[in-house]
C-alpha positions in Angstrom: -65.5 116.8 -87.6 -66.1 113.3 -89.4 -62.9 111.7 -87.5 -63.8 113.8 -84.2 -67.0 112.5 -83.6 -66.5 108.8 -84.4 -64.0 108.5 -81.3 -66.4 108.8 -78.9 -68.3 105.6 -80.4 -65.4 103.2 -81.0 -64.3 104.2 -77.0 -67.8 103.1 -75.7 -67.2 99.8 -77.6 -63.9 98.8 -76.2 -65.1 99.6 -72.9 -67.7 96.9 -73.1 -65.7 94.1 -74.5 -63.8 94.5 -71.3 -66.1 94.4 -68.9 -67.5 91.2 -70.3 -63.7 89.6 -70.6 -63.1 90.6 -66.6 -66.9 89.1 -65.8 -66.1 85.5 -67.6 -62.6 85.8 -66.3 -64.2 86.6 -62.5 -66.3 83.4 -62.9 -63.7 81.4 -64.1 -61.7 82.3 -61.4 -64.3 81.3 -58.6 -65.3 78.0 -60.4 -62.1 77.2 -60.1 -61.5 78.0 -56.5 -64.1 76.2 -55.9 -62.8 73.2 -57.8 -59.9 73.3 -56.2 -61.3 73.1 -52.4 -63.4 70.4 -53.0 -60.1 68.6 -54.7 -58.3 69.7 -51.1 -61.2 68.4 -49.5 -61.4 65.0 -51.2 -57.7 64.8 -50.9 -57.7 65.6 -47.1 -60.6 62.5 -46.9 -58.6 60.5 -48.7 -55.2 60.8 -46.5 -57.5 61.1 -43.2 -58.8 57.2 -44.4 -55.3 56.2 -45.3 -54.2 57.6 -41.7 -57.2 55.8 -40.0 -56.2 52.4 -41.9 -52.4 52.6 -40.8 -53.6 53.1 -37.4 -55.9 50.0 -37.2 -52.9 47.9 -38.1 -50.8 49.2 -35.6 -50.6 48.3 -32.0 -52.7 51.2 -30.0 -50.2 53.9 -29.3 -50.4 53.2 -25.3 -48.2 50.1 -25.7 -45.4 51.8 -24.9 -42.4 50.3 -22.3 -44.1 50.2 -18.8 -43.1 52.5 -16.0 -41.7 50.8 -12.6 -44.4 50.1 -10.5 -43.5 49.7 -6.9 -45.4 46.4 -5.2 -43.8 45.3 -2.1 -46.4 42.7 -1.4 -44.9 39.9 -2.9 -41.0 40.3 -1.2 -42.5 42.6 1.6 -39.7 40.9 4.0 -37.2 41.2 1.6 -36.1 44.3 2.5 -35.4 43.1 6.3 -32.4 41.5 5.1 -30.8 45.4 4.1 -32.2 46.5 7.2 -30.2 43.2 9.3 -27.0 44.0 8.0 -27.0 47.7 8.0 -27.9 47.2 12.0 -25.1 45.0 12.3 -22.7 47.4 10.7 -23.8 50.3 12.9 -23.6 48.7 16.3 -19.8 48.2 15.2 -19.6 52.3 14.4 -21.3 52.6 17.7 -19.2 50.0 19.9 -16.3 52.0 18.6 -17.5 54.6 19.9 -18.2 53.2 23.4 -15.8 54.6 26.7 -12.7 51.9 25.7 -11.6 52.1 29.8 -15.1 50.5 31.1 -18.1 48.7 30.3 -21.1 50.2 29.1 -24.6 49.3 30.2 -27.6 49.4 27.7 -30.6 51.6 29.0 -34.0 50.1 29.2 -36.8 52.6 30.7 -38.7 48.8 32.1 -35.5 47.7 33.8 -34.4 51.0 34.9 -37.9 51.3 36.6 -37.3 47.8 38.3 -34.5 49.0 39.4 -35.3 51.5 41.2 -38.2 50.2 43.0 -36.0 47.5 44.0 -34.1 50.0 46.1 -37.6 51.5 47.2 -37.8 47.9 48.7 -34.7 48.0 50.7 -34.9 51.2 51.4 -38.3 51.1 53.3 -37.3 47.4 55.0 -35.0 50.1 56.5 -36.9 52.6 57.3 -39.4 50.9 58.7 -37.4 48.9 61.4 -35.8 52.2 62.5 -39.2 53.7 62.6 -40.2 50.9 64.5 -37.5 50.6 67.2 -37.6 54.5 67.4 -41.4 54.3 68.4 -40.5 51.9 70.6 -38.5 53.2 72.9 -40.9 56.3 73.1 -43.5 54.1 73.4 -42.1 52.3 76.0 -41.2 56.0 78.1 -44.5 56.6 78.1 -45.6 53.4 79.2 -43.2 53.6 82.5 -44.3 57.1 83.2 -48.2 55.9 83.4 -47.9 52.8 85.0 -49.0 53.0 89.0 -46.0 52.0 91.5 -46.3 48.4 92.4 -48.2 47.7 88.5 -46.6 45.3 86.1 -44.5 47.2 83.9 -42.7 46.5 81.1 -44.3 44.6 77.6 -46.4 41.8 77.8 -44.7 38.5 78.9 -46.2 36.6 75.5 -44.2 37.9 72.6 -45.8 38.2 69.7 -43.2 37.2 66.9 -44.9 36.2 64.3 -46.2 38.9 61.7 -50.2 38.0 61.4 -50.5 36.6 57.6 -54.5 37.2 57.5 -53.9 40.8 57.5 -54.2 41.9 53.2 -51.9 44.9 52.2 -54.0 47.6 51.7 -51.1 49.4 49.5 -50.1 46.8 47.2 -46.1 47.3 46.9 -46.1 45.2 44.0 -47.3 48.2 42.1 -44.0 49.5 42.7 -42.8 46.9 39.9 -45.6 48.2 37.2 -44.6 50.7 34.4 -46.3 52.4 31.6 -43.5 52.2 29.6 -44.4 50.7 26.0 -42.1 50.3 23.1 -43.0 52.3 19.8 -43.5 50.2 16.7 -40.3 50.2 14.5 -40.6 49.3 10.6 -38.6 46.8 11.6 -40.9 45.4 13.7 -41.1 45.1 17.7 -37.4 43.3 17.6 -35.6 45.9 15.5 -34.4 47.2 19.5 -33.5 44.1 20.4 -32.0 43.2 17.1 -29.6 45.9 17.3 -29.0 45.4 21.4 -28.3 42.2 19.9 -26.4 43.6 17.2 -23.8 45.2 19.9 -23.4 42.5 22.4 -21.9 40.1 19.0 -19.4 43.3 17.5 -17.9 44.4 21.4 -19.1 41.6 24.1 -16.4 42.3 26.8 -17.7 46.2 26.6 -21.0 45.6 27.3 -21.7 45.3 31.3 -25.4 44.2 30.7 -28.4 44.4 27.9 -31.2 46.4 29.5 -34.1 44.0 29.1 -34.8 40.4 28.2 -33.1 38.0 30.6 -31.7 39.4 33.8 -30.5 36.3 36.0 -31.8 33.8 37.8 -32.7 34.5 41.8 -29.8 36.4 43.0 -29.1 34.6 46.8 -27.2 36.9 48.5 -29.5 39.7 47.6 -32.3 37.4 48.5 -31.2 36.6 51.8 -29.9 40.6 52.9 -33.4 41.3 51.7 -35.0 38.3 54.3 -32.9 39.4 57.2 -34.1 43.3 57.0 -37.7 42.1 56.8 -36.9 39.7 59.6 -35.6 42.8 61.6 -38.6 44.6 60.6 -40.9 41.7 62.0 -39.1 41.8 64.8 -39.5 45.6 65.4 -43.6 44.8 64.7 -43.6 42.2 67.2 -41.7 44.5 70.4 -44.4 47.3 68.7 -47.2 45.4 69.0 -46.6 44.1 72.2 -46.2 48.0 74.1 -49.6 48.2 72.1 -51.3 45.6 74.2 -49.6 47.2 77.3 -50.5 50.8 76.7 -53.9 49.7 75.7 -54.3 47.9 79.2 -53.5 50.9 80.8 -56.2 52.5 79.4 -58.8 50.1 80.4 -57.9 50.5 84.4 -57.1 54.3 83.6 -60.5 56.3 84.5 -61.3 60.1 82.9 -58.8 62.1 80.9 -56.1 59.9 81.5 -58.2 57.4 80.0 -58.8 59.2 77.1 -55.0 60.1 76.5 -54.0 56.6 77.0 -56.8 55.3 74.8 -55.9 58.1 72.1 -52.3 57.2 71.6 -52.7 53.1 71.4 -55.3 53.8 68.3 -52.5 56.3 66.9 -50.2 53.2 67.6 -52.5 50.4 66.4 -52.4 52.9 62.8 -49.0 52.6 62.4 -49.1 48.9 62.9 -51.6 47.8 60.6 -49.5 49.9 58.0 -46.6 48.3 59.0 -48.7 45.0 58.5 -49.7 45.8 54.8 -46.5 46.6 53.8 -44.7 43.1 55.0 -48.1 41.2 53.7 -47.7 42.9 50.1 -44.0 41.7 49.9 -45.1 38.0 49.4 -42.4 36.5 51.4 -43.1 33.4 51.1 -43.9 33.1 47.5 -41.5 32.8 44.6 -41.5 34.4 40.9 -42.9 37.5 39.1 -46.4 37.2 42.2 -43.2 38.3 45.1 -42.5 41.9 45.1 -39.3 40.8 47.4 -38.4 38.4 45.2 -38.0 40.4 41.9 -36.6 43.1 44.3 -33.5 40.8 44.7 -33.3 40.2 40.6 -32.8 43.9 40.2 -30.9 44.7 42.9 -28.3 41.6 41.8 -28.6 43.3 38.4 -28.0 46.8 39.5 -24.8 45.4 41.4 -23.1 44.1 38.4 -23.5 47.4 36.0 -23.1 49.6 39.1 -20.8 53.0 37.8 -21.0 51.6 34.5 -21.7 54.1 31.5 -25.2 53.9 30.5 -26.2 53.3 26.7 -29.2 55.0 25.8 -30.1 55.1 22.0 -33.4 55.7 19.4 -32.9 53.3 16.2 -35.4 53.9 13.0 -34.9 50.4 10.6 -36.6 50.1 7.3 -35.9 47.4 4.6 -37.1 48.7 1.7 -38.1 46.1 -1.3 -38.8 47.1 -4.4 -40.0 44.8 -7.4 -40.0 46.5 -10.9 -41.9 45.1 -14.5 -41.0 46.0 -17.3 -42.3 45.2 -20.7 -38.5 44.5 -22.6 -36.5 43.5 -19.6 -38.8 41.9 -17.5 -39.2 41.6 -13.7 -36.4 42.5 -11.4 -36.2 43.0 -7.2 -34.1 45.1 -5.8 -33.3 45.6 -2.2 -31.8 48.6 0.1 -32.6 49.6 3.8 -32.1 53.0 6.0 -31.4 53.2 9.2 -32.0 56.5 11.7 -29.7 56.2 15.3 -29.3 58.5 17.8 -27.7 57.7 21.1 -26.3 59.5 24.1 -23.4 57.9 26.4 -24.0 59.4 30.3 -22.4 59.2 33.1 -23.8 56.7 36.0 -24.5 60.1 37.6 -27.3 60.7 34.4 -24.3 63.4 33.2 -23.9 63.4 29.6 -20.6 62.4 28.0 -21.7 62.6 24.9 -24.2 62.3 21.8 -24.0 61.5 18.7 -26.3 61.0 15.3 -25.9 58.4 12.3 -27.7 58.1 9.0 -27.0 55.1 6.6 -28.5 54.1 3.6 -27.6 50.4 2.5 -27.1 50.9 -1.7 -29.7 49.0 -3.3 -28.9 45.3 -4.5 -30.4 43.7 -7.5 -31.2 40.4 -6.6 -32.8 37.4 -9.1 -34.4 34.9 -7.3 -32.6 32.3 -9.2 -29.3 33.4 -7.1 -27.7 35.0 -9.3 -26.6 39.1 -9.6 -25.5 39.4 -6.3 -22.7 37.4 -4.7 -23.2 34.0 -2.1 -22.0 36.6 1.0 -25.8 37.7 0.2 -27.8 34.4 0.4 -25.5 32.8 3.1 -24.0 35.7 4.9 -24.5 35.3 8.7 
């Protein structure tokens, strides 16, 4: 019973010394932990302030090599020179192309439009003096059926055969030789057409029958003077008109109640007709010279529309860029390069306006490094033609 009941007591001690070991041993554990961060902390400080002082030596980290930047400011025309050549090389592609049996004409909307109201000119010279004389014939019928037996018949003895020059055209025929036609704006400039018209007429001269615009000849004579002898005709016609005018209207004036009004009715139709006539030969500007005579650029274009007559007409759209493009960079420095693209698009017709046929062309002109000093590319570049 002794041995039984002492158990119980030395249990309830061991139990307590435990408990007390696990509490200091809990505590211990904690103020370590906490030991321990603020060790990480101070540590972390320490390499965050060693970080921050190998930074401040160092360059900051943008300086890095620089990216291209593109400036075309400096060698904006640079690029032109690309763009020359790789016009050059495509009016060879395209004079290969060309019909090789004739010679081809270059379209120009201006000139075309010239042109054609050139022949609107001639064309109404002669339809106005065949007007004329067919009037006057009817006119003169009806003259001899209302003249009294035993009157004066006929015209009136005093010719009249010079056109009046104080008579002002009311219809201005110079604005036959007026167009809205305007030429876009090319990178290239307003001369990248002509450049490459330019271009064509150097690679394949004795296959080009004429350039479209720009010079087109001096005064052509023999056009001039076919042109002077129909309006001389046509004058001619006025005068014979003008003069059955007079006659009818002095019929009128001894012509008494509806006679009289018939006879007056048909010499103010007539005297219409005239003064028509008479604006149309004032606006010609006979007897002037240069771009202020309607007759006289009439014969330019009709001398030029005589030597490309049937020829093959040329009609293209050309997009040139030069392209320059200057780069910096921190290690190697500043260089230029140089490259150009060029957009064409041309149709060969027929002198009818029927299509023989079309064709489209991209280039691309490889980019050239170019130092100023004149070296990198060869001397074909700084010298070429």
């Amino acid at each position: 019973m002794l041995v039984f009941d002492a158990c119980p007591v030395q249990a309830q001690a061991i139990t307590k010394d435990d408990l007390s070991a696990a509490r200091y041993a809990f505590e211990l554990r904690i103020a370590q932990t906490a030991a321990d961060a603020a060790l990480a902390q101070r540590e972390a400080e320490t390499r965050e302030a060693e970080r921050a002082a190998l930074l401040a030596r160092l360059p900051p980290g943008s300086s890095r090599p620089l990216e291209g930047r593109l400036d075309t400011r400096g060698f904006g025309a640079a690029g032109l020179v690309r763009a020359f050549d790789l016009a050059r090389g495509l009016a060879v592609e395209v004079c290969a192309a060309l019909p090789q049996e004739t010679r081809t004409v270059v379209h120009d909307p201006a000139t075309s439009a010239g042109v054609t109201a050139a022949r609107g000119v001639n064309d109404a010279l002669l339809r106005l003096a065949d007007e004329l004389a067919r009037r006057n014939k009817e006119m003169q019928l009806y003259i001899d059926a209302h003249t009294p037996p035993g009157a004066l018949g006929g015209t009136l003895a005093v010719a009249l055969t010079v056109v009046p020059a104080v008579l002002r055209a009311a219809a201005d025929t110079g604005a036959l030789f007026k167009t809205d036609v305007t030429a876009s704006g090319l990178a290239y400039g307003e001369g990248g057409r002509a450049l490459f018209v330019s271009a064509l007429a150097e690679a394949c001269p004795q296959r080009i029958a004429g350039l479209g615009g720009g010079y087109l000849g001096e005064l052509d004579a023999v056009q001039h003077e076919r042109l002077l002898g129909k309006l001389r005709a046509l004058a001619s016609h006025r005068a014979d008109y003008a003069n059955r005018i007079a006659s009818l209207q002095k019929l009128a004036d001894g012509a008494k109640g509806e006679e009289k009004r018939d006879l007056s009715g048909v010499a103010t139709a007539a005297a219409a007709v005239l003064k028509a006539v008479d604006a149309f030969i004032e606006s010609l500007r006979a007897g002037e010279t240069g771009e202020k005579s309607p007759l006289f650029n009439a014969a330019r274009y009709l001398g030029y529309a005589q030597r490309t007559e049937g020829a093959p007409v040329l009609d293209f759209d050309l997009r040139l860029e030069g392209m320059s493009i200057v780069k910096d960079n921190l290690f190697t420095g500043q260089k230029l390069r140089l490259s150009a693209i060029g957009l064409l698009w041309y149709r060969v017709h027929a002198a009818d306006g029927s299509l023989l046929f079309a064709r489209t062309v991209r280039k691309m002109a490889a980019p050239v490094e170019v130092d100023l000093r004149g070296e990198m590319v060869n001397g074909a570049f700084w010298g070429g033609k």
